[in-house]
C-alpha positions as CSV (number, residue, x, y, z in Angstrom):
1,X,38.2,30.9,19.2
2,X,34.9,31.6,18.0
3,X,33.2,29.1,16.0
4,X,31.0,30.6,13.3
5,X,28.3,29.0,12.7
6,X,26.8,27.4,9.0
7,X,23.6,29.0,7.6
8,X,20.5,27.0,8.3
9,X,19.3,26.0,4.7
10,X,15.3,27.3,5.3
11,X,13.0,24.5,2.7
12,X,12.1,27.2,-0.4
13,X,8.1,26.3,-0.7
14,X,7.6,25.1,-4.4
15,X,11.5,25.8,-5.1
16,X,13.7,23.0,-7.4
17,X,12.3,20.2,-5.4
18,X,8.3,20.7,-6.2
19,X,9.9,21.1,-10.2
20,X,11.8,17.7,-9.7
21,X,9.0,15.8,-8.3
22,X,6.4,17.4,-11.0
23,X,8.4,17.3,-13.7
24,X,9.1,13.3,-12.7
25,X,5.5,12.4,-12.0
26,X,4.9,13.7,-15.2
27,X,7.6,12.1,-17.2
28,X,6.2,8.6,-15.7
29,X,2.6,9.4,-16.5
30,X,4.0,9.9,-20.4
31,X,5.6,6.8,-20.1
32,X,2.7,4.4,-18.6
33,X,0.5,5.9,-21.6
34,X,2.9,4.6,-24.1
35,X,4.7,1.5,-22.3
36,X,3.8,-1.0,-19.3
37,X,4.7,-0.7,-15.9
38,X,7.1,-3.3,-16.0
39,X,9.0,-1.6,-19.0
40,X,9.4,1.5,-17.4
41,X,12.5,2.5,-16.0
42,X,14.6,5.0,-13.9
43,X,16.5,5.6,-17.2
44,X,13.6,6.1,-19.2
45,X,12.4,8.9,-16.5
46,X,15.2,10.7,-16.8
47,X,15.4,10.5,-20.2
48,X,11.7,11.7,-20.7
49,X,12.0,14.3,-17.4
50,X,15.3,15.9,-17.4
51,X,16.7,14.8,-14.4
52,X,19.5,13.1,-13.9
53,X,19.4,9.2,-13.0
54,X,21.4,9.6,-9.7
55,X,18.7,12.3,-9.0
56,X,15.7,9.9,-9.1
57,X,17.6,7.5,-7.3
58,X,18.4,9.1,-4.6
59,X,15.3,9.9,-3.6
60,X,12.7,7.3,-4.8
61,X,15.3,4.5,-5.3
62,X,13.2,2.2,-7.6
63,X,10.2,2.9,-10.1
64,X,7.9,0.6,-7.6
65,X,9.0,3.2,-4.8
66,X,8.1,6.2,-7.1
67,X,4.6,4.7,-8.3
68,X,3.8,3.9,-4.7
69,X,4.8,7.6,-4.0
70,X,3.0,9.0,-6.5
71,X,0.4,6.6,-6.0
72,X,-0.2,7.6,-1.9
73,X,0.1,11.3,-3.0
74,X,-2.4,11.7,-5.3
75,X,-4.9,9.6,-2.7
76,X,-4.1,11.7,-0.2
77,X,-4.8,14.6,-2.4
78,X,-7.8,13.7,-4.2
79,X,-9.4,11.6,-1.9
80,X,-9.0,13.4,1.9
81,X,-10.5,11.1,4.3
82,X,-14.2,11.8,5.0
83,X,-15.9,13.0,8.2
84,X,-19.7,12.9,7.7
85,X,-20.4,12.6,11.5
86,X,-20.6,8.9,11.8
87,X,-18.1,5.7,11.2
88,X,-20.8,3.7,8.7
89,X,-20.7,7.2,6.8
90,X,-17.0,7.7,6.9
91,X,-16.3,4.3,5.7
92,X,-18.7,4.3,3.0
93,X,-17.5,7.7,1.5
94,X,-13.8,6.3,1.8
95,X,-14.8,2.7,-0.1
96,X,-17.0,4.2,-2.5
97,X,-14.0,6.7,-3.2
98,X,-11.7,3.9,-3.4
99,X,-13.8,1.7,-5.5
100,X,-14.4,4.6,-7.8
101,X,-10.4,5.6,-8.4
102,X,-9.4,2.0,-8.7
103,X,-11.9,1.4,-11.8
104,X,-11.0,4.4,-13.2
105,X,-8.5,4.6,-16.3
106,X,-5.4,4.9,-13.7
107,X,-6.8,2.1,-11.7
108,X,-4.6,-0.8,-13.0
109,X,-1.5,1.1,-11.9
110,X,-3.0,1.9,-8.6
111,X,-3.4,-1.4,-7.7
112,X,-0.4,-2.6,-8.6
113,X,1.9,0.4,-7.1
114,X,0.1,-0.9,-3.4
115,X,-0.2,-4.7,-4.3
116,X,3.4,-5.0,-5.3
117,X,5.3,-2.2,-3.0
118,X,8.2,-4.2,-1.1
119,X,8.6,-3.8,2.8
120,X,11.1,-1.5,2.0
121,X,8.8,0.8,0.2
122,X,5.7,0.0,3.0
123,X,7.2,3.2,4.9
124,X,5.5,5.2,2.3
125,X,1.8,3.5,2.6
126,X,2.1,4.7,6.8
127,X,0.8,8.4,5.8
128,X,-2.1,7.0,4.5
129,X,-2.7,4.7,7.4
130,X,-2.0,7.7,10.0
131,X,-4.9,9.4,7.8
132,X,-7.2,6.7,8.5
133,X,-6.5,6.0,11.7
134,X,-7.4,9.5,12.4
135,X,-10.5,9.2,11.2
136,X,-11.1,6.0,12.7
137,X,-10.6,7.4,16.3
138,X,-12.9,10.3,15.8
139,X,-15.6,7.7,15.2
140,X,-14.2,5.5,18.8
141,X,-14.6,9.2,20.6
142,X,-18.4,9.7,19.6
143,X,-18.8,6.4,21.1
144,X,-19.1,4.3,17.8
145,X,-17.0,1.3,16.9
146,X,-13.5,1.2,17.9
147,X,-11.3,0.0,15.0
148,X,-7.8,-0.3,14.3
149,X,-6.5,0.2,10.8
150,X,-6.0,-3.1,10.5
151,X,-9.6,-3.4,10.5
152,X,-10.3,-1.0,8.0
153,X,-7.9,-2.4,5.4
154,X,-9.1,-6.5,6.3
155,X,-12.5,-5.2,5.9
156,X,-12.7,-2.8,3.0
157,X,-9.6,-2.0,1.0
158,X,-8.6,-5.5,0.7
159,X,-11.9,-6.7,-1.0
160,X,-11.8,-3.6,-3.5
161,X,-8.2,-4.4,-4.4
162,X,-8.6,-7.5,-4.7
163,X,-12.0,-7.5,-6.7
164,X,-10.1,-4.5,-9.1
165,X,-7.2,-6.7,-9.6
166,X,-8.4,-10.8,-10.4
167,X,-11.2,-7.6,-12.9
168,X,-14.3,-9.6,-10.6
169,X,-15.6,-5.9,-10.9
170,X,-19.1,-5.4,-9.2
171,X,-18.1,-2.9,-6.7
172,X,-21.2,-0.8,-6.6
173,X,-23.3,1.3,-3.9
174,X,-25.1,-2.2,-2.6
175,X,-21.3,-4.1,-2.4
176,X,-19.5,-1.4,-0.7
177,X,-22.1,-1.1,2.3
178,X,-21.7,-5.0,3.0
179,X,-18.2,-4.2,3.0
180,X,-18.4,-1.2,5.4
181,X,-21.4,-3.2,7.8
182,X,-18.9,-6.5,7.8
183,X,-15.9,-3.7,8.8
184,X,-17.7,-2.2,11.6
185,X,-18.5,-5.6,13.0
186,X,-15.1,-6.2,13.9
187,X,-14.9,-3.5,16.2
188,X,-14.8,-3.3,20.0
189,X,-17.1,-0.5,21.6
190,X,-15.9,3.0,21.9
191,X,-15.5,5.5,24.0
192,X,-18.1,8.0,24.8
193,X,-16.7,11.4,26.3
C-alpha cells in the first residue's frame, strides 16, 4: 500500500497572516488614541480590526502579549542594534535610541508593554535580547568589555525605563554616557583574536 503523502503548506510571504497582524496592530493603535491601555480589549480589537476574537487569541492570547509583540517588533524594526566599531559607541547609539522612543508620544505604552509583560509573555522580549547579545559579543571579539545581556539591561535599559516611567525625565546626551561608562564597568575583559 502506498501511502500518499500531504502537501507541504510553503509560508505565502505577506499572504493573510502579514493582513491579520497589520490590520490588528492597527486596530490597537486606533484604540490606544481614543481609550487607555487598560480599557482595551481583545473584543474591542476585533471589533475595530475585523478579525475574529478566537483569531487574536490564538495567537497573541492577551492584549499585554500583543502590545509586547507589537512593542519588540517595532524596536526591532526601527531601532536595529548599532555597530559603530566600538562597545562605548554601540551602547550609546542603542541608549540614546532608547531614551529617544520612550519619551516620544508612544512612549508611555512602551514602557508599560515591557514593564508589565508576565513570564509567560517574556518569551517574546528573547529576540531582542539575542539582538543585543550579538552585538555585545562583537564588541568581547575586538578585545573590548565582555558583557552579558544582563549587563546591558542592569546598566542601561533599566535606568531609562525606569526614569520614563516614575516621568523623572532628564535622559539627555550627558545622562546616557554615565549610563553606558557605569555598563561597561561591569564587564570582564575580552577576547582579542
Amino acid at each position: 500500500m502506498t501511502k500518499t503523502r500531504k502537501p507541504v503548506p510553503r509560508p505565502r510571504p505577506g499572504g493573510r497572516s502579514a493582513l491579520v497582524r497589520a490590520a490588528v496592530e492597527d486596530a490597537v493603535r486606533w484604540l490606544l488614541q481614543r481609550k487607555s491601555q487598560a480599557d482595551v480589549s481583545i473584543a474591542d480589537i476585533a471589533a475595530r480590526s475585523g478579525v475574529h476574537a478566537a483569531s487574536i487569541y490564538r495567537r497573541w492570547g492577551t492584549v499585554q502579549a500583543l502590545l509586547l509583540d507589537m512593542t519588540i517588533d517595532r524596536i526591532s524594526q526601527e531601532s536595529p542594534m548599532p555597530d559603530t566599531g566600538s562597545l562605548a559607541g554601540d551602547l550609546f547609539a542603542w541608549g540614546e535610541r532608547l531614551a529617544k522612543m520612550t519619551a516620544g508620544p508612544d512612549g508611555p505604552v512602551l514602557v508599560r508593554a515591557v514593564v508589565q509583560a508576565k513570564p509567560s509573555d517574556r518569551a517574546l522580549l528573547l529576540r531582542r535580547a539575542i539582538e543585543v547579545q550579538g552585538m555585545l559579543d562583537r564588541a568581547a571579539a575586538r578585545g573590548e568589555a565582555r558583557l552579558d545581556y544582563e549587563d546591558a539591561v542592569d546598566g542601561l535599559v533599566a535606568p531609562i525605563m525606569m526614569r520614563q516611567l516614575f516621568g523623572m525625565g532628564g535622559l539627555d546626551d550627558a545622562y546616557v554616557r554615565t549610563l553606558v561608562r557605569r555598563t561597561i564597568s561591569f564587564g570582564k575583559p575580552g577576547r582579542r583574536k
